[in-house]
N, C-alpha and C positions, 0 to 999 in steps of 0.2 A: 223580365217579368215582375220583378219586384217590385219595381217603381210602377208600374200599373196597379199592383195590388194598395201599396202604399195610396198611389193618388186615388181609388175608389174607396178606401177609408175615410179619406181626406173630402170627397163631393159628397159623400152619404152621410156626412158629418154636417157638414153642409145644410143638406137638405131635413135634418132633425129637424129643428128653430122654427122652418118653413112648414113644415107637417102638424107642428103644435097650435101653428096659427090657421092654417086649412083648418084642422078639425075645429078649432075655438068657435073658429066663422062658420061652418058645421053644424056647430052644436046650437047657435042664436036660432036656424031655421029648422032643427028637427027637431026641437023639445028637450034640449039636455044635452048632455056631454055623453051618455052612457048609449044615446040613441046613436049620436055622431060616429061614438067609435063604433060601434055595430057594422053601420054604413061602413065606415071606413075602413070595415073587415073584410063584409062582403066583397066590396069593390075590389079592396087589394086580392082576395083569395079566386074571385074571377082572371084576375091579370095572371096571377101565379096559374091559372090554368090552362089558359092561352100561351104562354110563353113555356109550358112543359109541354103543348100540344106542339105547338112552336118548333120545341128545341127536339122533340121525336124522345122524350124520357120514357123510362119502362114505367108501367106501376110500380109500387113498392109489394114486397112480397108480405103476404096477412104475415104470417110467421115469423121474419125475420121481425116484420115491426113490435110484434108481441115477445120478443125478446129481451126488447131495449129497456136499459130499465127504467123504475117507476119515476123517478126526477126527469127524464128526458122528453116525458109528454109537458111537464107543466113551462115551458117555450112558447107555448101559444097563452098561458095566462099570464105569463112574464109582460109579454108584447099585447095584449091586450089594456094589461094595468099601466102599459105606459102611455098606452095611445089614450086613455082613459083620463089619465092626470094631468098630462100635456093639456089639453083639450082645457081642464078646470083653471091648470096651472097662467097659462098664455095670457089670459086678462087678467090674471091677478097680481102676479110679481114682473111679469114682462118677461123677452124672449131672454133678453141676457143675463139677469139672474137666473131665469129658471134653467138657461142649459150651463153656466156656472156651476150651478150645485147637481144638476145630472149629471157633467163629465164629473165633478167632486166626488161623488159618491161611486161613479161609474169607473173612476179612476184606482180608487181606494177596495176596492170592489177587485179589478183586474190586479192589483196588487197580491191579493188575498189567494185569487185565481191562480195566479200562477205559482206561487211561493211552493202551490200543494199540488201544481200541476193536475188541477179537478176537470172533469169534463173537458177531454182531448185539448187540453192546454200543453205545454211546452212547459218543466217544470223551470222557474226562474227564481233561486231565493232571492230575501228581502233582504236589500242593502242600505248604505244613508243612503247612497244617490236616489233611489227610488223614495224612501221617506222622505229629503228633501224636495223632490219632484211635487207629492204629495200636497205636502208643509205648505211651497208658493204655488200652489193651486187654490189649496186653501185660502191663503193671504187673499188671492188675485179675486176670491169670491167676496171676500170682504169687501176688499177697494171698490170691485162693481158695487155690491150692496151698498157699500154708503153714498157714492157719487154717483 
């Protein structure tokens, strides 16, 4: 089961780059990037409803949701501000830079994450290997960025 989980990491990774450039192309025909990602909320939060009608999910219960805490709603501003930037980012620096420095940051990011084991994370302290992982990710943005 891991290697499943692994390889849906791996195609939805995939599919970032691919989504940056939908929305961009998006965004030419609705007036904007801010229109695009809207669109591309609704639509997504459509599918997300169909495939919970789908898969027979319960509602979420009002209470438990009101329990969770207050960082645990801002998920949907998180993924809106990406689907957002993608969208501006995608004609401007191109796909390989721009998912360069999204996994870069996204990288350094999940470093931080886990070090303090934040929001149902696995705690994993910071060692070199991870800062060097880091490091030539780093480098690897450069190299893109300059060639």
């Amino acid at each position: 089961m891991l290697y499943f989980w692994l390889s849906l990491a791996f195609v939805v990774g995939m599919i970032m780059p691919m989504q940056a450039g939908v929305n961009s192309t998006l965004a030419i025909h609705s007036n904007g990037a801010l229109w695009a990602s809207l669109v591309s909320f609704v639509v997504g939060s459509i599918a997300l409803l169909c495939l919970a009608i789908a898969m027979r999910q319960e509602l979420p219960v009002i209470s438990d949701l009101r329990q969770a805490p207050w960082w645990a709603w801002t998920g949907g501003f998180m993924g809106a501000l990406f689907v957002f930037t993608g969208a501006i980012l995608a004609p401007r620096i191109g796909a390989t830079t721009m998912m360069a420095l999204l996994v870069a940051g996204q990288l350094i990011m999940s470093v931080v994450l886990d070090h303090f084991g934040w929001a149902t994370f696995p705690q994993h302290d910071i060692n070199w290997g991870r800062i060097l992982g880091v490091l030539f990710l780093i480098a690897g943005v450069v190299l893109i960025r300059m060639y």
